[in-house]
N, C-alpha and C positions, 0 to 999 in steps of 0.2 A: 648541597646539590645531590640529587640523585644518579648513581649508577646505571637505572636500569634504563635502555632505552625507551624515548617518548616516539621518535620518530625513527623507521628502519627503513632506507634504499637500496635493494638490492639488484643487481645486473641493469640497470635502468636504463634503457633507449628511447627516443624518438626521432622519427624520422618522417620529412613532409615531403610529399610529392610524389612522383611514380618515375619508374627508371626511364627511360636514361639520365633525368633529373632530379633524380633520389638525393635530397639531403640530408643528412644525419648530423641533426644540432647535440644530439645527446647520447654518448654511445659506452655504452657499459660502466654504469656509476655505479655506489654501492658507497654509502655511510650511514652512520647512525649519529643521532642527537637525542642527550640523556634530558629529563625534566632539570629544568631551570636552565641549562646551558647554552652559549650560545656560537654556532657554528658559521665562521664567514666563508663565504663562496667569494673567491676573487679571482680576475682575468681578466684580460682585452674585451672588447666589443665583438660580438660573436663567439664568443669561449662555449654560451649554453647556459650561463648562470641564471636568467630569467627565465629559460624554457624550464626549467629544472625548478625552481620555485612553482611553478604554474604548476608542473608534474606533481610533485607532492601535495598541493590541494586539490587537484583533481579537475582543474580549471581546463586543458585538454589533459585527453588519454594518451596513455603510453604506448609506444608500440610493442616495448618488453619489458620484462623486467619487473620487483613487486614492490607496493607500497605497505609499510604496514603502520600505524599509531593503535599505542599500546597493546600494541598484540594483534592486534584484527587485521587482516586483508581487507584494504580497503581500494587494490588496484579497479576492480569490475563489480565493486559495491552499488546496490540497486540507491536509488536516490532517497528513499526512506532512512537509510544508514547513513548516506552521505551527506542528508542533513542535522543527522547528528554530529556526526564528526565536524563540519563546517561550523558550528559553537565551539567546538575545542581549537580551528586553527582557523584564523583571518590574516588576511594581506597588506601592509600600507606600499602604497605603490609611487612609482619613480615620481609623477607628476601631478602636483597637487593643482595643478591646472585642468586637467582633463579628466580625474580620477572625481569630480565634487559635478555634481548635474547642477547649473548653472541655473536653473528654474527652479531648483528648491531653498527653501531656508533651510539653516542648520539645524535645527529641532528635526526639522524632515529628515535632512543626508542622518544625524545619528542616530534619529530615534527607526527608522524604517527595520535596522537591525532587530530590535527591542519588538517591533510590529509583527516581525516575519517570525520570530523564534516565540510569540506569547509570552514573553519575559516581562512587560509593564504597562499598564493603561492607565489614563487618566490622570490624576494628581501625581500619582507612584513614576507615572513615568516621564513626566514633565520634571521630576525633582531627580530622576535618577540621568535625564539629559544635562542637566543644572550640576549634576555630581561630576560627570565624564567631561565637560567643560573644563568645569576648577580643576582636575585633575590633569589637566592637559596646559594648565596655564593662561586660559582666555577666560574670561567673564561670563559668567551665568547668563545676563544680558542679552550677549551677542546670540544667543540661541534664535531670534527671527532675525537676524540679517542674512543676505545672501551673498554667496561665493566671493560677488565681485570685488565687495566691502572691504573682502582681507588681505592682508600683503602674502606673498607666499608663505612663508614661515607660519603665517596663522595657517592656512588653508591644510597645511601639512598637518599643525596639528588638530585643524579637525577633521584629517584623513586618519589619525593614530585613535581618536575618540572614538570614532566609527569603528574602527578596529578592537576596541578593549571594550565597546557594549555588552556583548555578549557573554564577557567575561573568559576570555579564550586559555588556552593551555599552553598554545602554539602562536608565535604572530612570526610568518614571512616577511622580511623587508625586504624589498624591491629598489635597490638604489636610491634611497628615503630621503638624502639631499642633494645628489648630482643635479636636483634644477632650481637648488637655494643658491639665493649669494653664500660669498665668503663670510661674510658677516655673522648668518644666522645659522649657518651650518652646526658650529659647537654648540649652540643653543639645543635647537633640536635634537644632536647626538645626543646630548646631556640631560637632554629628558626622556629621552630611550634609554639609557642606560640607567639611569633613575628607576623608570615604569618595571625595569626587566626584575630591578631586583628589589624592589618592594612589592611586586604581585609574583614574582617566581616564577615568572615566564620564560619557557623555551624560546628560542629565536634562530631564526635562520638569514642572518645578513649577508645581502647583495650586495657587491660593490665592484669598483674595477680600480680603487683607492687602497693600495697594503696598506698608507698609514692609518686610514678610518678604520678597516677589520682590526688590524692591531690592538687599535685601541677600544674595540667595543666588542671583542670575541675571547671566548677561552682558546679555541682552535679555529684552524684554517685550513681551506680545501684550496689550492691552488688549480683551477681550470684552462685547460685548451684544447679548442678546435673539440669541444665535446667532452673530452676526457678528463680526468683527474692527475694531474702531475705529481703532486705532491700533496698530502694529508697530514697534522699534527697538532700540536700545543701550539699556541700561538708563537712559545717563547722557542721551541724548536722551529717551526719555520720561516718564524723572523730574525730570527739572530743565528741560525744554525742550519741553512738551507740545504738538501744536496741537490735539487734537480737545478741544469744549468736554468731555466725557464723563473722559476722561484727567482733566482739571484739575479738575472736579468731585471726582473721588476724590481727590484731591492734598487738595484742602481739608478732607475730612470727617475726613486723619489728625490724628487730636490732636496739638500741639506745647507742646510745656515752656513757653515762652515768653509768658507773657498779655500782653505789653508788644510785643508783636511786630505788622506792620502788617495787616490782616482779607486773606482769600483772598479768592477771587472766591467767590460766597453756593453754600453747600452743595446738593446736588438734593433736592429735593421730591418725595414724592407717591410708587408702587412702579413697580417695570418691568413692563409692560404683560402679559397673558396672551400667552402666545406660540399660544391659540387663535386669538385677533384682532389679529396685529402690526400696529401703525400703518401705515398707505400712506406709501411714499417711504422716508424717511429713519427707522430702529426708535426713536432716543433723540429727535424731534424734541417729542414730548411733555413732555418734563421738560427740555426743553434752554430756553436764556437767550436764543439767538441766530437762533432758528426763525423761518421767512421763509414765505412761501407756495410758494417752489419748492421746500422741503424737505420738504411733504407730495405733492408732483407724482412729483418723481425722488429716485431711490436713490442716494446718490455712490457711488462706489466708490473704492477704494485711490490714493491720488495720492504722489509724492515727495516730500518735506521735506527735503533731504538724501540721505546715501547711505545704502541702505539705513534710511533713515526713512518710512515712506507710513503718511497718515493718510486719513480716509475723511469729507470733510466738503465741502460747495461754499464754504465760505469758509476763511482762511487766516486765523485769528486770531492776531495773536503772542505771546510769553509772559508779554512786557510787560505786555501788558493784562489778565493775568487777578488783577489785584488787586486 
């Protein structure tokens, strides 16, 4: 794996609407993700993980803040550039329901890719449609049937097919099985984590699941209410939390174990409207360990280690969260 960054976020905001109902789904992020690596974004519903995927391809604009792959500003890139870059980074999106035009055959949904970039015609790309199939695990065959024919877990993966036509550098995943069963979930994962590292794909995985990131990221970006809680190695912020938010979700996953010792007590109550985010610190609401200068000042990103920064005025250790 490579060092150097493929993907850079720096200061990154967005925010919809106009005041007095100014939202701020996305408010000063800033990470990078190296070639082949893969960086999970995990949080509640409404944390900003999906606005922030959409942010780095370019799908909307940012209000601040800069995008860059491989070097290039690509936040206010003219559309000529942007469809270059958009070969190096595609999206598989939460719902392989909605995500596949129900009027097309699958030769269409994967080859339109291939149609739009000049990458294959004719024979060449009717066998390179026939490739991204077998490669995804469905039959050659299946290339004219339509949407309806596949059970989710196909449709998925010829929402991932469509994604790797082009040959990308970069694939977003966008909560790629929150709308599988139980069933086909590890299926799927298992072939994203396969595709990632037999093609040396970057990845930026969505989720609001610690155990799925865990298991299919090198690091993890922990999200709230917009912001960044906690940043690290997976095995630092899974096994080695500081921010009380982090270790909150740690607790709420189910374990096999009833004989096993209680976490630290689950969070309360929903994430706050991001009409009216709390003053200071976003989770001080629902947090265990909230002081009076956590409603005054905003922490910001601190070190725990290398390449570990948490976002909290105190320093709680892992010890104590059980």
């Amino acid at each position: 794996m490579s060092t150097e960054p493929l993907l850079t976020i720096a200061g990154l905001s967005k925010s919809f609407g106009k005041a007095p109902h100014l939202v701020r789904a996305v408010n000063d992020v800033s990470f990078s993700l190296a070639c082949g690596e893969a960086l999970g974004l995990v949080g509640e519903s409404g944390s900003g993980k999906s606005t922030i995927g959409r942010l780095a391809l370019r799908l909307i604009d940012a209000s601040a803040g800069r995008i860059h792959f491989e070097g290039q500003d690509i936040t206010a890139a003219p559309e000529r550039r942007l469809r270059l870059f958009r070969r190096q980074a595609q999206m598989v999106f939460q719902d392989p329901y909605a995500s596949l035009n129900p009027r097309l055959r699958v030769s269409s949904i994967v080859g339109e890719a291939l149609d739009a970039h000049g990458l294959a015609r004719g024979t060449a790309r009717k066998a390179r449609i026939a490739e991204l199939l077998e490669l995804v695990g469905l039959p050659a065959a299946h290339m004219e049937r339509y949407p309806h024919e596949f059970s989710g877990g196909q449709r998925q993966r010829i929402g991932i097919a469509r994604a790797l036509a082009v040959e990308p550098r970069l694939i977003i995943a966008d909560e790629p099985v929150s709308a599988l069963d139980v069933s086909v979930q590890a299926q799927v994962l298992n072939l994203m984590q396969d595709l990632r590292r037999r093609l040396g794909l970057a990845m930026l995985f969505i989720s609001h699941d610690l155990d799925v990131v865990e298991l299919m990221c090198d690091r993890i970006a922990v999200l709230y209410l917009g912001r960044i809680m906690e940043i690290g190695s997976t095995e630092q912020v899974a096994r080695r939390p500081r921010h009380p938010y982090t270790r909150a979700l740690i607790a709420a996953s189910p374990r096999p174990d009833p004989d096993a010792p209680p976490r630290e007590r689950m969070l309360t109550g929903d994430i706050p409207s991001p009409l009216a985010p709390p003053s200071g610190c976003v989770f001080r609401t629902r947090c265990l360990h909230a002081v009076e200068r956590c409603a005054r000042e905003a922490p910001v990103l601190r070190g725990a280690g290398p390449e570990h920064q948490f976002a909290c005025h105190f320093d709680i250790s892992h010890s104590q969260s059980a």
